[in-house]
FIPAGU-535276 format. One record per residue (C-alpha): residue in three letters; chain; x, y negated, z; residue number from 1. Coordinates in steps of 0.25 Angstrom, whole numbers, plus 5000, padded with zeros to 4 digits. Last residue first. Layout:
N
+-----+-------+------+------+------+-----+
| res | chain |    u |    v |    w |   n |
+-----+-------+------+------+------+-----+
| ALA |     A |    X |    Y |    Z | NUM |
...
+-----+-------+------+------+------+-----+
***
This chain:
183
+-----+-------+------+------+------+-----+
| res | chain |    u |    v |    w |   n |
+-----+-------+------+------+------+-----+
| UNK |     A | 5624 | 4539 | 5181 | 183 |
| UNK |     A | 5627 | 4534 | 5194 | 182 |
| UNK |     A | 5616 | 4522 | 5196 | 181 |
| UNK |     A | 5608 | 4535 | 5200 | 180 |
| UNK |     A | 5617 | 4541 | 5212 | 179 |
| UNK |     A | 5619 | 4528 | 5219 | 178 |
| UNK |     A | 5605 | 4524 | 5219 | 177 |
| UNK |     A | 5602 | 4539 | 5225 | 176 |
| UNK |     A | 5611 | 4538 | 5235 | 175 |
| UNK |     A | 5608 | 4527 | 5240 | 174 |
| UNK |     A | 5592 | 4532 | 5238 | 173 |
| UNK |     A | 5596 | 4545 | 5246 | 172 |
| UNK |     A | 5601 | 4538 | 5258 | 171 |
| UNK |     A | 5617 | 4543 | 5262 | 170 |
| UNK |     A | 5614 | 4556 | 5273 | 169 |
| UNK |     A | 5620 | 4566 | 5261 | 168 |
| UNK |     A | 5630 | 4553 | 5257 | 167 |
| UNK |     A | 5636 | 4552 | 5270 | 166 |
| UNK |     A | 5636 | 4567 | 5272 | 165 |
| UNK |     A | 5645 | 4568 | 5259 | 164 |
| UNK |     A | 5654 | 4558 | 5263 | 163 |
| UNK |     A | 5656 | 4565 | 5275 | 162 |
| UNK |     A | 5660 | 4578 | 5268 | 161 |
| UNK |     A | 5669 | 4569 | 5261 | 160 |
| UNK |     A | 5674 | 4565 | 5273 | 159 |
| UNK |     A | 5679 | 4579 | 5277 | 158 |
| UNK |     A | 5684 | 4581 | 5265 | 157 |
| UNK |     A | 5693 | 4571 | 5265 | 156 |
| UNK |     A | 5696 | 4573 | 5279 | 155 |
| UNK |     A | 5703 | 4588 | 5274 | 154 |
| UNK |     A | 5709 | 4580 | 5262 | 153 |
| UNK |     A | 5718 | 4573 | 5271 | 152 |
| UNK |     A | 5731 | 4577 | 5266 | 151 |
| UNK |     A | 5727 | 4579 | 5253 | 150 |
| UNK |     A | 5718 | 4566 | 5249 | 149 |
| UNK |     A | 5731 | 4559 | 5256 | 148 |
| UNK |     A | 5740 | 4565 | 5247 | 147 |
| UNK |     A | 5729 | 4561 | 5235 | 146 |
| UNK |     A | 5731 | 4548 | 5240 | 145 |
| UNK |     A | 5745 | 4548 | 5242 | 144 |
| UNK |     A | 5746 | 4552 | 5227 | 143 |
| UNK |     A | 5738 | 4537 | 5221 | 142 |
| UNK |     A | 5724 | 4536 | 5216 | 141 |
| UNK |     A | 5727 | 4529 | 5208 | 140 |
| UNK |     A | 5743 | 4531 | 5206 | 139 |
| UNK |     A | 5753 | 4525 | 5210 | 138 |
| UNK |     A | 5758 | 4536 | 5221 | 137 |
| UNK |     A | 5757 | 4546 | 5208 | 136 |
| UNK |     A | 5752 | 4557 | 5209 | 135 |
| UNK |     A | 5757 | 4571 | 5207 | 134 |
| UNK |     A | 5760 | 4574 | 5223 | 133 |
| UNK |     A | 5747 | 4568 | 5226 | 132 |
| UNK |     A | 5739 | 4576 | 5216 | 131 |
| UNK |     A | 5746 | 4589 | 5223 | 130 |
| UNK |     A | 5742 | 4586 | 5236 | 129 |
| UNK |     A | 5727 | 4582 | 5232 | 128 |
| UNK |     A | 5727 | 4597 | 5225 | 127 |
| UNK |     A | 5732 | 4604 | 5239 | 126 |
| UNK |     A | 5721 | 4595 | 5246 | 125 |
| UNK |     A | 5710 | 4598 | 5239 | 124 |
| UNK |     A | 5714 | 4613 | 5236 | 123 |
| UNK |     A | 5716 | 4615 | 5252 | 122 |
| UNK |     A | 5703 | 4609 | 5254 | 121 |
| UNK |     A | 5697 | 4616 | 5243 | 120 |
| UNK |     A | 5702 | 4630 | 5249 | 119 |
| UNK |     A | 5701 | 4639 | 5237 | 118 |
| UNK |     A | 5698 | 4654 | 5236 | 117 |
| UNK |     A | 5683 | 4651 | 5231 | 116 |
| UNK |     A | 5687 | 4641 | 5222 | 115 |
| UNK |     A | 5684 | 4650 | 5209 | 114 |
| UNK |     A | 5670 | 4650 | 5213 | 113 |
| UNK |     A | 5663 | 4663 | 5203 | 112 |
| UNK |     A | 5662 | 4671 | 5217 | 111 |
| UNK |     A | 5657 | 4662 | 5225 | 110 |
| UNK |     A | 5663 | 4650 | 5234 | 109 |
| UNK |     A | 5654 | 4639 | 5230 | 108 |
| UNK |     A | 5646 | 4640 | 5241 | 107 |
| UNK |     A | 5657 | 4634 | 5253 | 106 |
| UNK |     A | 5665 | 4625 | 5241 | 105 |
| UNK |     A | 5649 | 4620 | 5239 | 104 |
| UNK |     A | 5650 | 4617 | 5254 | 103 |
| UNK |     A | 5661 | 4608 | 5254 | 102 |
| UNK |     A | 5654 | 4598 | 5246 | 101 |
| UNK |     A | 5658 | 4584 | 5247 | 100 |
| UNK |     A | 5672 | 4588 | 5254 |  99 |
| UNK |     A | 5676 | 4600 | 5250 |  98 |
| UNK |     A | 5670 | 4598 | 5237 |  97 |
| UNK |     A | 5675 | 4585 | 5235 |  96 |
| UNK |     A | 5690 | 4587 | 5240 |  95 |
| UNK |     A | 5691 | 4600 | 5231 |  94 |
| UNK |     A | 5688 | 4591 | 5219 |  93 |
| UNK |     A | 5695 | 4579 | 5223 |  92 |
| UNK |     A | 5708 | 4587 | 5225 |  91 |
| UNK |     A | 5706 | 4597 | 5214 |  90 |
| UNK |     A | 5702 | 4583 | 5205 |  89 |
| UNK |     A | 5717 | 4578 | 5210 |  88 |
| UNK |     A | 5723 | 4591 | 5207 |  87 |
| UNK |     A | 5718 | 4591 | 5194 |  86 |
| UNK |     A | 5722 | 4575 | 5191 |  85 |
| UNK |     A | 5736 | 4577 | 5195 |  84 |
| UNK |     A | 5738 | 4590 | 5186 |  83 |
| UNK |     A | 5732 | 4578 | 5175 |  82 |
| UNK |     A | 5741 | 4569 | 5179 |  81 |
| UNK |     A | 5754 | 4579 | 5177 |  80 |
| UNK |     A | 5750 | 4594 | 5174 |  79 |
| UNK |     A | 5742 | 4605 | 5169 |  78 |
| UNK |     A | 5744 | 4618 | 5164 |  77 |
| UNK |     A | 5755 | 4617 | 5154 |  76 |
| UNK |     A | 5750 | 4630 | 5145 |  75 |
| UNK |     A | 5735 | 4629 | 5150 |  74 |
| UNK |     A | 5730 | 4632 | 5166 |  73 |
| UNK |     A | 5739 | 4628 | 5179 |  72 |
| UNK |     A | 5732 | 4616 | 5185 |  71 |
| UNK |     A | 5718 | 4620 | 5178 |  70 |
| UNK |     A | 5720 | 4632 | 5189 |  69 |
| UNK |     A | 5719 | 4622 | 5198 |  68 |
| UNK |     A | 5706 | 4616 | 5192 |  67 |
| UNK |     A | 5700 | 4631 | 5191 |  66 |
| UNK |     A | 5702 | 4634 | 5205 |  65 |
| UNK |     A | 5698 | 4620 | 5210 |  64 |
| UNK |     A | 5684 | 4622 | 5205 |  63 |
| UNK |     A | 5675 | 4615 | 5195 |  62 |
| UNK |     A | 5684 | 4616 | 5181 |  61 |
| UNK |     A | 5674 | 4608 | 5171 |  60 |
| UNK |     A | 5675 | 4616 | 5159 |  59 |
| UNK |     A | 5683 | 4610 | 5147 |  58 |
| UNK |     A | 5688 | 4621 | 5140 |  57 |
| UNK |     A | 5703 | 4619 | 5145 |  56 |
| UNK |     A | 5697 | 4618 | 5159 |  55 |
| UNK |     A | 5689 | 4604 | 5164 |  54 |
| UNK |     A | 5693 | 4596 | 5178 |  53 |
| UNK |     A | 5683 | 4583 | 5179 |  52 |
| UNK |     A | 5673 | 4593 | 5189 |  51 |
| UNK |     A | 5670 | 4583 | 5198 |  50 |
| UNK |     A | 5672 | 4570 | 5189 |  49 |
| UNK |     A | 5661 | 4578 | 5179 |  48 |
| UNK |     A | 5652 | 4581 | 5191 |  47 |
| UNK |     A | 5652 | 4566 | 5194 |  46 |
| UNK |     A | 5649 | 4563 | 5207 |  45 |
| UNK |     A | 5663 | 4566 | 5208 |  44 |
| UNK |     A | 5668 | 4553 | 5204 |  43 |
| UNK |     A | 5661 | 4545 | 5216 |  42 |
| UNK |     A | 5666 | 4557 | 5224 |  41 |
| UNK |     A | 5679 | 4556 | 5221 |  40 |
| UNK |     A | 5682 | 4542 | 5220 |  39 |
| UNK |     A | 5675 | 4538 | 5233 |  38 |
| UNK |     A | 5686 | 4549 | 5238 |  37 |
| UNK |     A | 5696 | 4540 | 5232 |  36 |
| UNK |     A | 5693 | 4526 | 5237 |  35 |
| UNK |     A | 5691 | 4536 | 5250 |  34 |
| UNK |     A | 5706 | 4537 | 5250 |  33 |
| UNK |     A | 5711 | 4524 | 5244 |  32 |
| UNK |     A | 5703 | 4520 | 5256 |  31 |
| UNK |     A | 5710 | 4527 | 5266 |  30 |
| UNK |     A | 5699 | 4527 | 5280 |  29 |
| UNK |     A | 5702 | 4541 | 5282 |  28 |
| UNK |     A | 5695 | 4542 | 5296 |  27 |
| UNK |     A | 5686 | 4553 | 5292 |  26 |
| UNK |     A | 5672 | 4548 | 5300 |  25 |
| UNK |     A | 5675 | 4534 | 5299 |  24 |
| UNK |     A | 5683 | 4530 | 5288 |  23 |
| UNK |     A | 5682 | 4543 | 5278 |  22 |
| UNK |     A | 5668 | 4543 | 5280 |  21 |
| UNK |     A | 5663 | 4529 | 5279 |  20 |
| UNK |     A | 5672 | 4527 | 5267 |  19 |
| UNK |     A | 5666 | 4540 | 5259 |  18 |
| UNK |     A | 5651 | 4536 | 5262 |  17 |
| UNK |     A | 5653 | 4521 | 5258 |  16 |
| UNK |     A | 5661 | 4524 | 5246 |  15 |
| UNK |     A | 5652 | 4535 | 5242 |  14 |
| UNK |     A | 5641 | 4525 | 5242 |  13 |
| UNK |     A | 5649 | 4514 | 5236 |  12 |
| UNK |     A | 5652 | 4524 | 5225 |  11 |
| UNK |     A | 5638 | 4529 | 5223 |  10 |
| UNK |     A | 5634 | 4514 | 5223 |   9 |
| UNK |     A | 5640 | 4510 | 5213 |   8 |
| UNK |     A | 5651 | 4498 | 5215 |   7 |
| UNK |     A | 5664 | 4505 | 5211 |   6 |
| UNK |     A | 5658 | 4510 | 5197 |   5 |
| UNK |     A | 5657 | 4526 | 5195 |   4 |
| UNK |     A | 5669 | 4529 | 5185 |   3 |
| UNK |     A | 5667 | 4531 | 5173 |   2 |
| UNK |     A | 5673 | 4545 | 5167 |   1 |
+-----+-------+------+------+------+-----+
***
């Protein structure tokens, strides 16, 4: 997948919104933090990004239930980098929606909603935990930053949420300049 270029304006605008929030209204001014939170929303603007986790046949998995149970499916289930890439997409996953849009968890919890039973909080942090234990310290991104993505995955949220307000009260022809050089 190509990655959205440094310099566009989405990402400067996400850059703005999420620095503004997590320095003065959160208090995390960590930049290899919000460096990585930039990441995350600029890569899920792309549903394919969002939902990168497939099954065996191929079919986006698009709740945490089915990306757990991923963890543990086939003869081996699965393991090494690619059991650090699940709980890290778990981690972002759970941190997005929680974040972004926690009140598609709040309508989303139907009968044919797998997650219903889940805390996505709890999932967030629990998966984070995990990708910090199983990667490496020299690494990009490095474990202590998905320790930290744990530990303080509460206020991560929370400025998310902020971001989210930023862009809702942001002027619609920024937005929509940024939105159309995307694709």
């Amino acid at each position: 997948m190509k990655s959205i270029r440094e310099d566009h304006p989405l990402r400067r605008l996400f850059k703005g919104l999420v620095e503004n929030a997590f320095c003065t209204e959160v208090g995390l001014c960590d930049p290899a933090l919000t460096d990585y939170l930039i990441d995350l929303l600029v890569n899920f603007v792309r549903l394919d990004e969002l939902y990168a986790l497939r099954d065996a046949a191929g079919r986006r998995l698009d709740q945490v239930a089915a990306m757990l149970a991923s963890l543990t499916c086939g003869t081996d289930g699965v393991r090494g980098e690619d059991e650090l890439l699940v709980y890290r997409h778990i981690g972002d996953f759970a941190l997005f929606w929680s974040g972004v849009y926690p009140e598609h968890l709040r309508h989303s919890r139907g009968i044919a909603f797998k997650d219903r039973l889940l805390d996505y909080v709890q999932q967030g942090k629990r998966s984070y935990g995990i990708a910090s234990r199983l990667a490496n310290e020299n690494a990009s991104p490095p474990a202590s930053l998905f320790g930290r993505l744990s530990s303080e995955f509460e206020f991560c949220c929370h400025g998310l949420g902020l971001v989210r307000r930023g862009w809702e009260q942001t002027d619609p022809a920024t937005c929509h300049r940024a939105t159309t050089l995307l694709y």
